[in-house]
C-alpha positions in Angstrom: 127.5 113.3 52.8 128.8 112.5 49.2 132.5 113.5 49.4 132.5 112.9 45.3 130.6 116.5 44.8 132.5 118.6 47.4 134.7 121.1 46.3 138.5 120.4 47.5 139.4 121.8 51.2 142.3 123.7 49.6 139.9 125.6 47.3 137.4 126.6 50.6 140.5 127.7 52.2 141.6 130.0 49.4 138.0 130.7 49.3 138.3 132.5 53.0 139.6 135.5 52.4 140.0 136.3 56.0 143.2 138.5 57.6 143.7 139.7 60.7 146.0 143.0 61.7 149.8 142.8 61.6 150.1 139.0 60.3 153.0 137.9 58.3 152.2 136.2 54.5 154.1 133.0 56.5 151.1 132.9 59.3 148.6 133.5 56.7 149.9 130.8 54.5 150.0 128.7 57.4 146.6 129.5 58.4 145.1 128.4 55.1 147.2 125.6 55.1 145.7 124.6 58.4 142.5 125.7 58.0 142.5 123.3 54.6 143.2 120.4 57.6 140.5 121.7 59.6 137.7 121.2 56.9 138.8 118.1 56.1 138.5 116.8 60.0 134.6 118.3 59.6 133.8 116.3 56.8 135.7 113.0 58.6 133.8 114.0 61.4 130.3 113.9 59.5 131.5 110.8 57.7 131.5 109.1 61.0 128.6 110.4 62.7 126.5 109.0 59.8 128.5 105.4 59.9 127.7 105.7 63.9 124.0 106.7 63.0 123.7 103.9 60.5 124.7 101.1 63.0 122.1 98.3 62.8 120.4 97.3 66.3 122.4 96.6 69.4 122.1 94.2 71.7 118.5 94.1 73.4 118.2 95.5 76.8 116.7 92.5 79.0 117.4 92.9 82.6 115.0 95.1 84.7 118.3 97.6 85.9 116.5 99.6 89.1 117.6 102.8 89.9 117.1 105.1 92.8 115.8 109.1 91.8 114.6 112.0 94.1 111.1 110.3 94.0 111.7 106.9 94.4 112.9 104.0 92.4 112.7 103.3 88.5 113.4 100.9 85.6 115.8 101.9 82.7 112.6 102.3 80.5 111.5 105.1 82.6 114.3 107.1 81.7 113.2 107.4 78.5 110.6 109.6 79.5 108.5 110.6 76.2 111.8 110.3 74.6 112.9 107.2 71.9 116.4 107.6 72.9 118.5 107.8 76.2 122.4 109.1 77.0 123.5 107.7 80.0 126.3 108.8 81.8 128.1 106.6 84.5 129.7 109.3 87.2 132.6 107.9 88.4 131.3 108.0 92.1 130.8 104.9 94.3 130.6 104.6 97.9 134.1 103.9 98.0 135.1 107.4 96.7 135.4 109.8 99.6 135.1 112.5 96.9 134.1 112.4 92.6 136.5 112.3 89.9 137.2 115.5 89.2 137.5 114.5 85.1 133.6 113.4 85.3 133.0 116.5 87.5 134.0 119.1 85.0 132.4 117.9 82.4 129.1 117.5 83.9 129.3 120.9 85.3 129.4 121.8 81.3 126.9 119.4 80.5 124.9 120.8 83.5 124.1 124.6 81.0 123.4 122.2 78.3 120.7 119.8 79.9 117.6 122.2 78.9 118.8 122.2 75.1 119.3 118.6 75.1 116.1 117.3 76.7 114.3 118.9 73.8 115.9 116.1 71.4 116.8 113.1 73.9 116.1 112.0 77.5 119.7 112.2 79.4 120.7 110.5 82.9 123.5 110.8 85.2 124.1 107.6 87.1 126.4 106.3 90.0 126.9 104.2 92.3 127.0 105.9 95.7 123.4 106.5 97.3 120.9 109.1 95.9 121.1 111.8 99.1 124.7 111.4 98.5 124.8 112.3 94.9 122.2 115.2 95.5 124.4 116.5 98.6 127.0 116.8 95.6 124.6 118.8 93.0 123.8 120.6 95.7 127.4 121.7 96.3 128.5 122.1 92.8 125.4 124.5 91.7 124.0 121.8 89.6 120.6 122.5 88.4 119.4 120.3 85.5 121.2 116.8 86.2 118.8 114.2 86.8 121.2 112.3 89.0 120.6 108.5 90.0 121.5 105.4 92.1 122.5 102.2 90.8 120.8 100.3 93.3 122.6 96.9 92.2 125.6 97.6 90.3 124.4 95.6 88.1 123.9 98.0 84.9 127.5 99.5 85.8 129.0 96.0 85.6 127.2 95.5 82.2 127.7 98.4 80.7 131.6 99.1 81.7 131.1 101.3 84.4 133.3 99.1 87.1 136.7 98.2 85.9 138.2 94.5 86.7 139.3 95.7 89.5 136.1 96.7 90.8 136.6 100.1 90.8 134.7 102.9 89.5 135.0 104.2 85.1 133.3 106.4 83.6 131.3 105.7 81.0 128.8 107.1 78.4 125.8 104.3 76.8 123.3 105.7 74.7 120.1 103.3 74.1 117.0 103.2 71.9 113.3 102.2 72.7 111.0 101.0 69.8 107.9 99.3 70.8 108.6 98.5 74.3 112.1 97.1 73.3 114.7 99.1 74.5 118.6 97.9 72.8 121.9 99.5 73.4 122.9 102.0 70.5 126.7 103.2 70.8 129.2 103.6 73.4 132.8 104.9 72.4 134.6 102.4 73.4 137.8 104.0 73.5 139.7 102.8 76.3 144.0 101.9 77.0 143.6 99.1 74.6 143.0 101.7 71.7 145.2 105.0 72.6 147.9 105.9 71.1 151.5 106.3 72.0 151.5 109.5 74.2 148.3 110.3 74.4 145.6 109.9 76.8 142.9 107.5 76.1 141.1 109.8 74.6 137.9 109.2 72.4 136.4 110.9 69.4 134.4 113.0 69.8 136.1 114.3 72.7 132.8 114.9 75.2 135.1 117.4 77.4 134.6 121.4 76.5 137.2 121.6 78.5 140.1 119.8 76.3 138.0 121.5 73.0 138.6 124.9 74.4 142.9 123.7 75.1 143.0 122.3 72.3 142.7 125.9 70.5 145.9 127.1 72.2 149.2 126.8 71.5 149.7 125.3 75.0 147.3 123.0 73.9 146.6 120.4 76.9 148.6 119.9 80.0 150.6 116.4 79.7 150.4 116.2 83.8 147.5 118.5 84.6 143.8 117.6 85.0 140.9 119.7 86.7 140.5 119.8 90.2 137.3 119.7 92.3 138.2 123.5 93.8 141.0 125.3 93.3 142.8 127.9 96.2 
């Protein structure tokens, strides 16, 4: 995006024109000014996508990780399917858990709607650590449909690619990874963590993957300090 031939956010604000009933000229003045923010967060937002896009090669996948699906065991490259590029998604969900984080949960349930549209551009897995008839038992319960769910057999790709924390416990995580000729290399993770958050908030990253927050976010509630999703709710 060339930034030098855009016109000024204040001027596409002005530009609007949109009311809505019974507002004061202080909201709508408000709203402009606001709305001059939001366009400039959708061009920063662009700005980084193509820097993340842009990134020369990662590191080059060597290790034969082995996975455990519905039918049987499989190597990273199969993932890929007929697809040059794979998200993966580490579910925070090891044998250790008597239940799934409930964070990870909600935001694969949203994922869940999206797989269909997302398999047309890129191949997308959903790996864990806790056995496959486990994981499945849990699709199974949450109405899943699209998920392709799978085991690490090893641990060994969640201890690579930040999935266990030092303390050997589960994190979530989210890799995506290229394959050119055979060679597959890591492309991106967001690697947005404690070390990087700022004072009062959560370690959030950017983009935020969670519809959830998106949706809060648009409120003036905006989110809960103290509150995160549950698994049910009574």
């Amino acid at each position: 995006m060339d930034v030098r031939n855009l016109v000024s956010a204040t001027e596409l604000a002005r530009r609007n024109g949109l009311s809505f009933p019974n507002e004061s000229p202080e909201y709508r003045q408000a709203r402009d000014d606001l709305l001059a923010e939001e366009i400039e967060l959708r061009r920063h937002i662009e700005q980084v996508a193509e820097k993340r896009r842009a990134l020369p090669p990662g590191g080059q996948v060597i290790k034969a990780y082995r996975f455990q699906g519905p039918d049987g065991e499989v190597t990273l490259g199969h993932l890929f399917g007929d697809k040059p590029t794979l998200v993966v998604y580490s579910f925070m969900y090891g044998p250790q858990r008597e239940r799934p984080c409930p964070m990870c949960t909600s935001m694969l349930s949203a994922l869940d709607g999206e797989m269909p549209d997302i398999h047309q551009q890129v191949a997308f897995a959903v790996v864990a650590r806790s056995p496959i008839d486990r994981l499945l038992a849990f699709k199974k319960e949450r109405g899943w449909n699209h998920l392709p769910l799978y085991h690490d057999i090893t641990d060994e790709f969640s201890r690579d690619y930040h999935a266990i924390g030092p303390d050997g416990s589960d994190d979530a995580a989210y890799n995506v990874f290229t394959m050119k000729d055979s060679t597959i290399r890591h492309f991106w993770n967001p690697e947005m963590g404690q070390a990087t958050a700022d004072p009062g908030q959560d370690p959030r990253g950017a983009p935020d993957f969670m519809p959830l927050w998106t949706v809060l976010d648009t409120t003036p509630e905006g989110r809960p300090p103290t509150w995160y999703p549950s698994l049910s709710y009574k």
